[in-house]
N, C-alpha and C positions, 0 to 999 in steps of 0.2 A: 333821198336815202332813207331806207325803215331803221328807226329807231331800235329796234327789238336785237337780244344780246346775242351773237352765235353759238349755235352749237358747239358744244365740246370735242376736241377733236381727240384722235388718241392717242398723240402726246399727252392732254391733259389728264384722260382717266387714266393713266398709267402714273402722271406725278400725283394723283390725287392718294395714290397710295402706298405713297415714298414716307416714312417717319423720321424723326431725325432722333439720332441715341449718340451716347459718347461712345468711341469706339474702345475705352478701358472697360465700361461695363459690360457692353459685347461680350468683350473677349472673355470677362470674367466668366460670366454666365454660361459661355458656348463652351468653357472651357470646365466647370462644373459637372456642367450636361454628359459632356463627354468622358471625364471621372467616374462617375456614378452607372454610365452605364460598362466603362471597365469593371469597376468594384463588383457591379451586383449580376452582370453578365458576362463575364469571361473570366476575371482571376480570384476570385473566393470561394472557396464552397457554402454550402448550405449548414449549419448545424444541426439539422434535423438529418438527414440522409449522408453528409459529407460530402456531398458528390460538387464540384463545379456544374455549368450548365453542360458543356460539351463532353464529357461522361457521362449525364445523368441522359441525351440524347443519343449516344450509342447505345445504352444500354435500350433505351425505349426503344430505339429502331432494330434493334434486333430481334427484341420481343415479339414488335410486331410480324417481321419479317420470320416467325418463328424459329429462330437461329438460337435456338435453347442448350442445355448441357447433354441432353437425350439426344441432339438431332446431328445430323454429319456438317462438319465444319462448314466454311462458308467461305469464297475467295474474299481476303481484308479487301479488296477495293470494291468488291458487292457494299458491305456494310457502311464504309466510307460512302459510295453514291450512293445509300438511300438516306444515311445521314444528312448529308450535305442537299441532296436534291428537297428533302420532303422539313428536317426540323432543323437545322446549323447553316447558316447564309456564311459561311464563313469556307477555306480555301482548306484543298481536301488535303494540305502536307500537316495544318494544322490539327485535324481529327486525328487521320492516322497515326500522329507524332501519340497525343493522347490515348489510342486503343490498345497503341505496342505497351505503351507504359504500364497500361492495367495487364497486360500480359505479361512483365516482368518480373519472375518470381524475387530478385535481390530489390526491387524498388518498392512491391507493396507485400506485405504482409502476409495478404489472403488475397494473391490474385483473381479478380474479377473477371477475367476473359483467358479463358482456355486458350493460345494459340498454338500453329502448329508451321513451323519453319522457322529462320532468324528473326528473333526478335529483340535483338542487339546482345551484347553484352558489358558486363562487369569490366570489362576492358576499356569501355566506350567505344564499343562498334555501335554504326545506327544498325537500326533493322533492316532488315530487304526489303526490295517493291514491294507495296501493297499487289502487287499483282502476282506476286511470288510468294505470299503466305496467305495463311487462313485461319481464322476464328470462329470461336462460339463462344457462347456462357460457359462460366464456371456453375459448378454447383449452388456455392455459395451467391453469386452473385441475382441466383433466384430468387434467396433469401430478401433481396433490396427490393424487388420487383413483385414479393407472395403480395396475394388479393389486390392489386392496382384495376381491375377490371371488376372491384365489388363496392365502385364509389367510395374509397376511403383514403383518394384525396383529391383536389381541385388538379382543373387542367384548364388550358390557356389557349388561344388562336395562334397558330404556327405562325412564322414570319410572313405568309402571304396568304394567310387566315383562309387558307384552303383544309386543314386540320387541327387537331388538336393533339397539346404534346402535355405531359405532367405539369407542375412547377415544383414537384417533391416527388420522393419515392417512399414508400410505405417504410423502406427498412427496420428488417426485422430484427437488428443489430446495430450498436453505436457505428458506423462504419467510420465516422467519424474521429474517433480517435484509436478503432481499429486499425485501419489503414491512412491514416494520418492523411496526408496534406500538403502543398506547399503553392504558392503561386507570389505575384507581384504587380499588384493594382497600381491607383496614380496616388503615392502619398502614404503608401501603405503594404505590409507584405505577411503572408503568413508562413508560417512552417513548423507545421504541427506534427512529430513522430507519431510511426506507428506501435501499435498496445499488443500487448497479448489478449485474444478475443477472450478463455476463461476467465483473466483478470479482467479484462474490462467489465464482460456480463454480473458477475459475482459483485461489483463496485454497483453495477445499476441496481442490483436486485436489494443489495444493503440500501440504497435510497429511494427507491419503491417502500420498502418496510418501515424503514426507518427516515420520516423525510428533513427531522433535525440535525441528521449526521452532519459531520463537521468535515471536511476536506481530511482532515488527519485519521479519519474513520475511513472513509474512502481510500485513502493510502495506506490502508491496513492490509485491500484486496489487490489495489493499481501497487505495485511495487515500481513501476519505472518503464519507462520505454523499453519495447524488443522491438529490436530491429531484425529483419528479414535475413542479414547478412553475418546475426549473432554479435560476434566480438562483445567488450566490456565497456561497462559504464564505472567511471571513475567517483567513486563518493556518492555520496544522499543526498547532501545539502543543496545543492545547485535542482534536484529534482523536486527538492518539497518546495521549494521558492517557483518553482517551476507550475507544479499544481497548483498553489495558493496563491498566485496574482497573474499569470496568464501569461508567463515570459520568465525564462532564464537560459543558460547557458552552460550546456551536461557536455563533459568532457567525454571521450570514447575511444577506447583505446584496443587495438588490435591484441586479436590471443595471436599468443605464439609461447614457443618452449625451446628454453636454452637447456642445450643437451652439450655439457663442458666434454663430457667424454669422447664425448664424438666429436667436437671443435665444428658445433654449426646452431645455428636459429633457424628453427621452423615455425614459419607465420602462416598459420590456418585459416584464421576471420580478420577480415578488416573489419575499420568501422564502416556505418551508413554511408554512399554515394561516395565512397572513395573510391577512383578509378585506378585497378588493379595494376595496367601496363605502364600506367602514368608515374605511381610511384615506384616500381621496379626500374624504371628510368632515373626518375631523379637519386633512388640509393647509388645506382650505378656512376653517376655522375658527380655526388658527393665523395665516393669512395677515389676516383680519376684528377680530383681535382684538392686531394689530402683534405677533406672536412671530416671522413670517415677515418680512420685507423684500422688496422686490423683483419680488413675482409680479402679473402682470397679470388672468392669466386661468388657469382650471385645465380641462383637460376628459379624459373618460373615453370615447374611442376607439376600446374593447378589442369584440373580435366572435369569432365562433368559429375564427379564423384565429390568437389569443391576445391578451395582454394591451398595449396600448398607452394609457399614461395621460399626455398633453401639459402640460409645465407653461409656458406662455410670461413671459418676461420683461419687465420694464420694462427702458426705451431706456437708461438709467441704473445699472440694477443688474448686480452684478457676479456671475456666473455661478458660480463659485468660490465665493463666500460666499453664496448659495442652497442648491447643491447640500449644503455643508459642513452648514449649517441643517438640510437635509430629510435628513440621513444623521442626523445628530444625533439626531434624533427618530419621525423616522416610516418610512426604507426600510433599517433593520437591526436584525433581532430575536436573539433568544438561542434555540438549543434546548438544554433544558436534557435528554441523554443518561443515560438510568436503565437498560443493560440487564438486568433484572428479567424472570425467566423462572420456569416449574415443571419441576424437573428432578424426577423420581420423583414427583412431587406437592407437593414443599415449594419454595416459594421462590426461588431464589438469585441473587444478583447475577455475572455474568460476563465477563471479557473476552471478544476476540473470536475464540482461540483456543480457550476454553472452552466457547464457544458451535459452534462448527464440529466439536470432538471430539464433542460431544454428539449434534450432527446424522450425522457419519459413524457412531456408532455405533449410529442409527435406522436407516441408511439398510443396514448390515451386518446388520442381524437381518430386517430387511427383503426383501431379497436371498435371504438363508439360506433365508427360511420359503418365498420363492415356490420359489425354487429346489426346497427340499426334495417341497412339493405338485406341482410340474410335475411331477419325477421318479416321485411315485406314480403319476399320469395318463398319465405316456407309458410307466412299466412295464408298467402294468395292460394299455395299448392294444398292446403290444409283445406282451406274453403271450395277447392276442388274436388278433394276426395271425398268432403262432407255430401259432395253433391252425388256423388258417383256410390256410395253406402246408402243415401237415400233412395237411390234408384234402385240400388239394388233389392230395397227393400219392396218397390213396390215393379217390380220389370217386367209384369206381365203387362201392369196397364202402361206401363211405359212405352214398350217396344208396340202395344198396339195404338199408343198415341201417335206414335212418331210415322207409322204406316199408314195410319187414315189421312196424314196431313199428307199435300200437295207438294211441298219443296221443301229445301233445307230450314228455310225464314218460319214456315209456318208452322214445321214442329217445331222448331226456338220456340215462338211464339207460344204454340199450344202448350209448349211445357211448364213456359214461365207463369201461364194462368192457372194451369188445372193442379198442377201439382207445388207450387209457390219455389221453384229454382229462379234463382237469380240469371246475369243474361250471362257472364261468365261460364255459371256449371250448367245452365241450357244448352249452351254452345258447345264445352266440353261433352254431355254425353249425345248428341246427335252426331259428332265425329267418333263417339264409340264404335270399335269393330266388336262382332255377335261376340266373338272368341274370349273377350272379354268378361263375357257373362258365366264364366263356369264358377265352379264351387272353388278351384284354388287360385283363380285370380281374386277373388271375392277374399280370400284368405289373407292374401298378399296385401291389396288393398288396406287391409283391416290393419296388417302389422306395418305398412307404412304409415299409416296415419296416426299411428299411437307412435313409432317413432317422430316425428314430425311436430307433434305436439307435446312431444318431450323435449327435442330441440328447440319449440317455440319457447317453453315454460324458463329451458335454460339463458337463454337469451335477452328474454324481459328479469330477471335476476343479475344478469352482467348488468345490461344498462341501466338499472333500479339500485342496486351496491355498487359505490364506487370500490368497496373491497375487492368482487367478486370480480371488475373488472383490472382491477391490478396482478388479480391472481392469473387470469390470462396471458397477460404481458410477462409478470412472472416464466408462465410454466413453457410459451414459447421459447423468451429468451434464455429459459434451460434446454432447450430442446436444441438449438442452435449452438449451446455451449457443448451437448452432449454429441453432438454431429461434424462440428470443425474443429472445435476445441485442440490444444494440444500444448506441448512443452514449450515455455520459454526457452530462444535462443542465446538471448542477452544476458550477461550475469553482471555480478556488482561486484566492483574489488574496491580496495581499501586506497584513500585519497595519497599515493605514496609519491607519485612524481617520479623523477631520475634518481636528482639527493633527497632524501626525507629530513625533516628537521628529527625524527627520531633516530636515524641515522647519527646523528651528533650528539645523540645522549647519550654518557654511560649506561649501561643495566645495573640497577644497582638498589638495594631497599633502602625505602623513605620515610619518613614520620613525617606527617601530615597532619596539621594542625589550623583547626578554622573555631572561629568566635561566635558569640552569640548576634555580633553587628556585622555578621558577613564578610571577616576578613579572613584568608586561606593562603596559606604556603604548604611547601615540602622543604623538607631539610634531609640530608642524608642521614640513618638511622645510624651509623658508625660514631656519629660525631656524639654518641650519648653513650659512655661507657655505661659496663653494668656496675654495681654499687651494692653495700651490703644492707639490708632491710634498717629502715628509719633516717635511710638519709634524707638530705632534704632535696636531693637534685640541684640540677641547674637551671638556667633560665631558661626557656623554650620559644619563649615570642613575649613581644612587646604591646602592650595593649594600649588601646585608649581609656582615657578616664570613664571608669562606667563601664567597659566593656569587659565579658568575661570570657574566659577558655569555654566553649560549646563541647568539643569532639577532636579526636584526634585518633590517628588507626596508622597500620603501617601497610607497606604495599610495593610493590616492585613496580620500579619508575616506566618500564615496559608494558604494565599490563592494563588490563581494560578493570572499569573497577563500575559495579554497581553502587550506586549510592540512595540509600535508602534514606526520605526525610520524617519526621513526626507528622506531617500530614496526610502518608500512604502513600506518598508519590516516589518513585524510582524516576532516576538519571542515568546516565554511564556516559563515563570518561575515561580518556585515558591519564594515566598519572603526572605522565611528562608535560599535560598540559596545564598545570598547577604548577605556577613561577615556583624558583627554587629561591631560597632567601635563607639569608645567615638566621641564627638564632635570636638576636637583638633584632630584627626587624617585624614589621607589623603585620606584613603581609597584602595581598591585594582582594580588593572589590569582588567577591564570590559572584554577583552578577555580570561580571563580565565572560566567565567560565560556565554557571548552570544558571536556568530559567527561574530561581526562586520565587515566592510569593511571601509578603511582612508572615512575620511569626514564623515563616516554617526554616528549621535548622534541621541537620544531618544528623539521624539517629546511629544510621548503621550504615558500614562498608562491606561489601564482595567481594574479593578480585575473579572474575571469569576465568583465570589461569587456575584453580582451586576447583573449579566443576565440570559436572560430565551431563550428559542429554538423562542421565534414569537417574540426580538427585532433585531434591526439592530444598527451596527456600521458607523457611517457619518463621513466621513473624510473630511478635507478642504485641501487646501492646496496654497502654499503662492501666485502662482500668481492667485487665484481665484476661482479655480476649486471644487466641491464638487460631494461624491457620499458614498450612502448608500448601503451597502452588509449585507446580513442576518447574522446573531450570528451563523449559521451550518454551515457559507462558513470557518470557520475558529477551527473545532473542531479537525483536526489533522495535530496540526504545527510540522516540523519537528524540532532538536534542531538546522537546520542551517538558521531557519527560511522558510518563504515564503511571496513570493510577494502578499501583500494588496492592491494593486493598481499599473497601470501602469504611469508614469512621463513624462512630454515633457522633452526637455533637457533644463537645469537650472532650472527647476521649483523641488518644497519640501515638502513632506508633514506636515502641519501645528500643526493637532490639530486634537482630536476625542472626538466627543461623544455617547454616547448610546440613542437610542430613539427608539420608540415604534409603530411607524408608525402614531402616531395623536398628536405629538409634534411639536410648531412651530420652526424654527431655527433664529437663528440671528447671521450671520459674520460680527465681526468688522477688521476694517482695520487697519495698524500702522498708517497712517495720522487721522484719527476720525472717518470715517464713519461708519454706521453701517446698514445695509438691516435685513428686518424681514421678512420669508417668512412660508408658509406652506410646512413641508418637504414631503406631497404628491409629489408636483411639481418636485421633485428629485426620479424618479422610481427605485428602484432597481435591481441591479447591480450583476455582478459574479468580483470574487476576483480581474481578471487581467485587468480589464475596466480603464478605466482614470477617467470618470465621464461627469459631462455636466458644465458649467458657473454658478456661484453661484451668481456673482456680481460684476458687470461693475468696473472695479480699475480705477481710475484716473492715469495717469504717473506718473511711481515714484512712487507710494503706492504699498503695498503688505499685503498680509493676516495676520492680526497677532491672528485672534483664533476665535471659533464658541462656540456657549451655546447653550442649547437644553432646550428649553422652555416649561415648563407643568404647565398650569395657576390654575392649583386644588393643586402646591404645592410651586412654587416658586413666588413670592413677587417683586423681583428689579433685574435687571440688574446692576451685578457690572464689571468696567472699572477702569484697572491700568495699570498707564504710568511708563516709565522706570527712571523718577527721582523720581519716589515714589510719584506718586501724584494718585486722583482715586476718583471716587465716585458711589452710588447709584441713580439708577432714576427708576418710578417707569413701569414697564412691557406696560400700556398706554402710554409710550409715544413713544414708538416705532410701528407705524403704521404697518400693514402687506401690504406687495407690492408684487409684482411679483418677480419670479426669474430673475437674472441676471439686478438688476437696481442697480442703485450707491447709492441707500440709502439714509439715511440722517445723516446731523453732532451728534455725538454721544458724543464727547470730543472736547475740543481744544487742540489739540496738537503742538509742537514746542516751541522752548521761555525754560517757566519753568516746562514744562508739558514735556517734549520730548515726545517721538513716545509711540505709545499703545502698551503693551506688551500682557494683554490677559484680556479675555472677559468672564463672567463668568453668571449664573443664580444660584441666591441664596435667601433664607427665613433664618428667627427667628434661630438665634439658630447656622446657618453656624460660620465657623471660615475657616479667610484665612491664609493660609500657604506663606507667599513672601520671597523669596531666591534673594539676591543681587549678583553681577557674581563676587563681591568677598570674598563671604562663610556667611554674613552676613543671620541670618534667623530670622524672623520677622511671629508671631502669633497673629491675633486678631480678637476680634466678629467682627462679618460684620454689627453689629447693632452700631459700633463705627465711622463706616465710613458714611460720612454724606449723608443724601437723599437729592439729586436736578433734574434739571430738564436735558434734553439736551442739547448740542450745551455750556456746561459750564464748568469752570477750574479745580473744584471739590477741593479737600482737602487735606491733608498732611499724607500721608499712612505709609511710611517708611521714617527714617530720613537718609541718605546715607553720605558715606562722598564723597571726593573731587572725582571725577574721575572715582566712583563706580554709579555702576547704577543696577534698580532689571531684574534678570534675567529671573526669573520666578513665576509664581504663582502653587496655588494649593488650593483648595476647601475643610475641612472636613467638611462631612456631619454632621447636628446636633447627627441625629441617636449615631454617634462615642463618643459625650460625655456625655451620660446620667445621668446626677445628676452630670459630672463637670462644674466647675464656674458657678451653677446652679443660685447661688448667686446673685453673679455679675452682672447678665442679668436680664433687667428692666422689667420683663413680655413680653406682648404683645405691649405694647403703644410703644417700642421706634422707631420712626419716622423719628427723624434729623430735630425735627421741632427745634433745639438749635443751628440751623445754616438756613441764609435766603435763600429758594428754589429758589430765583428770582434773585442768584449775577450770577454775570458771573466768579470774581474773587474765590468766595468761602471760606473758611478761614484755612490759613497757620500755 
């Protein structure tokens, strides 16, 4: 028998490459595999373009298929087979599902594909057969596809590397949070709303310019989702958490209008993807089954002109408590905001900052690459016409060169020798026709190449300044704004719910009272009778040791209230949300209500009930400064505030008031003076301005507050000092001067008088509000305080005790007390003629 080993048979080369694995890791891994190519091939889009894969390949295949916005539709199932056949290995219910969708004007935004037959609707009808409708491009959706055949961007081997398909679209627009998004990978899901295109562009353009803006600058332009389907969005807050971590959850709530007179609710817009027949069903059904109260009759109205769904009432039911019911349940949904994009191919969740640098940076290599291809194209053609000028210049010997030669080859050749043409513009002018050679081709010639060379020049400038290429990007994406652009359909209403907890407040004015350690209440303003000048008050709030009275103002517990702090930053709140607390109590943690930062406390209050769109808000500030900004500079504060003015360093903001553009101003100082000027002479202002010199300070003094003077309503200037001393003088005696002079003596201050604390314009009927710094609050007519003249001691306002001193004032206007201590108040006549206008002393 031979020794020697057998052949392998093919059992064995087959177990030779058999491996052994555990079958958890298998699975792990194949199951990975299979994730990732979900994520990054079928349910996310791109951030650069927005588009999924199976969008972004009907749109290509129809490109190619030149099925454009110019061109006549196309049967949907054409476009589906060549999708499917040539870039999408995927099942053609799947595209079509996708194509109808970009043709749904309530699903996207700025539909992408023009179609023409059923393409479902708002009801939740599917579409018809692809074989029964037809598409093309939108206008817009050119825009995703401008220069995709000028090399500026990468393309890939089709699934059977018979072609080649994008792996991006140039878009010439965020489409991205344009037309938002939704899908649901393994592990993961997104659902991005759509934007208003204006807003979005005008947000990329502020971070092209500007590339440290902050998300809340960006939310200056992006105000909130619009939806395609309009209706409203409930509150801010859920939307700025929303841009600034890449996820929240915006309430949306159906318009409609209760018409009592008529006994019915008209619902015009629903929210996003609510299906119209679906909830006309379940009201129906709620109303059958007693959840509803009230409704007589329900009907659905709605035609292609939009959505109107009638709900009419019983003679007896109360419209208010319907409505409240059908909010409750059926006309306000949640979208719950996942912005979930593939940036490089992985994943990532982003704000809306993140999302926009991502896009500018598509839209810069973008730019670069076309830039870079044009410039080869019009070198090449440049280096053509240089050759066809040269010729021209010498054409006798040319055209008798190109005759003597034998073939095409050997004039090339003869040319490239005798006359130094390269093989390019050799080649171009032996394919020259004669006809070519006249004097006004030679013309033309001339003026294309100097255009051409102007193009070259501009060209190596884009791609040489990264300026010049951003301004590109710029001025397209105006151009795009200036072409689709259009009105928001979504609007914003106020976070009210069914019941409001404002709903369970009284209306009613408050004295509001906050410390220098950040504690703040309201107390009703009733609960402080008025008092006749020198008393001492009551207690107002309870302090901690060390901590003093800051501020205190009055305000209607219904109204929105700007809040001005010493560091130029504005707030707004509403009143009612400042806990309410007895007078013995301390009050609560100011950071839990406003964004404070250490040092900074509440110089000044607003109430928004008190202005109109044509006044302005004038600020002072301590070392001098003054400036007036429009009442519109300030309509959307965010909750962490924004800056009302810019500050030198050390310098505070003082004091505000409201004026009208033909009110006089008068800054007093803490040492006495007082300037009276025309607030014309103070031009208006945008928010981040400083302002200009209001009035010359003497060293040592400082601002202590401004009054806004209207001679058709206000009477006397009232002044009080921080021992409680103060008086009335009348509006003549403060002369109008110029801006920025030192005024004239207004009080004496020092001694018994200390420093002026605040400066006020008041008539008949005022009552001042004085807060001692500790807790002391003091209420009285202002017709109690005596009238005298300038430059004098004035009279005894608050009685204080040892140590205490007033910290602040505060003005209610008559308006506030109508028919209280109606009494009390001596008519018109009282004067102060019961003290002599000529002491210097005054009476104590």
């Amino acid at each position: 028998m031979s020794s020697e080993t057998p052949a392998p048979g093919p059992e064995d080369v087959g177990a030779a490459r058999i491996t052994t694995a555990r079958i958890e890791d298998e699975m792990e891994q194949s199951y990975i595999d299979y994730a990732m190519s979900v994520i990054a091939g079928r349910a996310l889009p791109d951030v650069r373009d927005g588009l999924k894969p199976v969008h972004r390949r009907i749109l290509y295949a129809m490109n190619e298929a030149g099925i454009s916005a110019r061109s006549a539709h196309r049967k949907s199932s054409s476009i589906v087979g060549e999708t499917m056949g040539d870039y999408h290995p995927h099942g053609d219910s799947a595209i079509y599902d996708a194509l109808a969708r970009m043709a749904q004007d309530f699903s996207l935004r700025y539909p992408i594909v023009d179609g023409q037959g059923n393409f479902g609707s708002v009801d939740g009808d599917p579409p018809a057969a692809m074989r029964y409708t037809e598409a093309r491009m939108s206008p817009i959706a050119e825009e995703l596809l401008a220069d995709i055949e000028r090399d500026t961007v990468d393309f890939q081997p089709n699934y059977d590397d018979r072609l080649e398909e994008p792996g991006v679209l140039p878009a010439a627009f965020p489409n991205l949070l344009v037309n938002g998004s939704s899908g649901i990978a393994v592990g993961m899901s997104t659902n991005i709303p759509p934007h208003n295109l204006g807003e979005v562009v005008d947000a990329t353009v502020e971070l092209i310019e500007d590339p440290d803006c902050t998300v809340a600058d960006l939310m200056e332009h992006v105000k909130g989702p619009d939806f395609p389907t309009g209706a409203n969005i409930v509150g801010r807050n859920a939307v700025h958490k929303a841009y600034k971590t890449g996820r929240g959850r915006i309430r949306v709530r159906a318009e409609f209008e209760v018409d009592e007179e008529a006994g019915r609710i008209v619902i015009t817009e629903l929210p996003f993807q609510q299906n119209k027949a679906r909830l006309v069903e379940r009201i129906a059904d709620d109303v059958n089954e007693g959840a509803i109260e009230g409704i007589r009759d329900l009907r659905d109205e709605s035609d292609r002109d939009g959505i109107r769904i009638v709900v009419e009432l019983k003679r007896d039911a109360m419209a208010e408590v319907v409505k409240n019911q059908l909010l409750e349940s059926h006309l306000e949904r949640t979208f719950g905001v996942i912005n979930l994009a593939l940036v490089d191919g992985a994943p990532q969740v982003l704000n809306l900052k993140e999302t926009l640098e991502h896009y500018v940076d598509h839209r810069r290599e973008v730019v670069r690459r076309r830039s870079e291809h044009e410039l080869e194209e019009r070198s090449d053609r440049a280096h053509i016409l240089e050759g066809r000028l040269k010729a021209l210049e010498q054409v006798d010997d040319v055209v008798e060169t190109i005759r003597d030669s034998e073939d095409r080859d050997a004039a090339r050749a003869a040319l490239e020798a005798e006359f130094d043409f390269s093989e390019p513009q050799a080649e171009h002018i032996v394919r020259m026709q004669l006809g070519s050679l006249t004097s006004m081709e030679t013309a033309e010639i001339e003026s294309e190449y100097e255009d051409v060379t102007d193009r070259i020049e501009r060209l190596e400038t884009i791609l040489d300044d990264p300026d010049e290429l951003d301004a590109v990007i710029v001025e397209e994406l105006e151009a795009v704004k200036a072409e689709y652009g259009d009105e928001r359909r979504t609007s914003f209403i106020e976070d009210t719910g069914t019941v409001t907890h404002e709903d369970l407040i009284p209306e009613e004015e408050c004295v509001v009272v906050m410390s220098e350690d950040d504690y703040i209440k309201r107390m009703p303003l009733d609960v402080f009778r008025a008092q006749n000048r020198g008393g001492k008050g009551i207690i107002g709030t309870a302090l901690k040791q060390s901590d003093r009275v800051s501020s205190v103002f009055r305000a209607n517990s219904h109204a929105y209230l700007l809040i001005f702090t010493n560091q130029g930053q504005i707030y707004q709140l509403k009143t009612y949300e400042i806990p309410e607390m007895s007078r013995t109590a301390r009050g609560k943690s100011a950071v839990n209500l406003l964004d404070l930062d250490d040092g900074e406390e509440i110089e000044a209050v607003v109430a928004t009930e008190d202005l109109d769109d044509e006044e302005f808000l004038t600020m002072v500030t301590r070392d001098g400064y003054i400036k007036r900004t429009a009442v519109t500079a300030f309509e959307n504060i965010r909750s962490t505030g924004i800056r009302a003015l810019t500050l030198n360093d050390g310098d505070e903001l003082v004091d505000v008031e409201v004026t009208d553009g033909t009110t006089d101003i008068v800054i007093g100082t803490r040492d006495g003076m007082a300037i009276r000027f025309d607030e014309s002479e103070v031009r208006s202002m945008g928010r981040t301005a400083r302002g200009v010199y209001g009035v010359d300070l003497r060293e040592g003094d400082q601002v202590a507050g401004v009054a806004a003077i209207d001679e058709d309503r206000h009477n006397w200037v009232l002044t009080v000092t921080e021992n409680g001393y103060g008086k009335r003088s009348d509006l003549d005696e403060y002369r109008p001067q110029s801006r920025n002079g030192m005024g004239l003596v207004d009080i004496k201050t020092g001694g018994r008088n200390g420093s002026v604390v605040a400066v006020e314009a008041v008539t008949y009927g005022d009552h001042l509000l004085a807060m001692s710094a500790d807790g002391q609050i003091m209420r009285t007519r202002v017709e109690e305080i005596s009238t005298v003249g300038r430059n004098t001691m004035g009279v005894i306002v608050m009685s204080l005790d040892e140590d205490d001193e007033v910290a602040c004032v505060d003005i209610v206007p008559e308006r506030v007390y109508a028919g209280d201590d109606a009494a009390s108040v001596d008519g018109r006549d009282v004067d102060g003629s019961d003290v002599d206008a000529s002491s210097e002393h005054g009476d104590d």
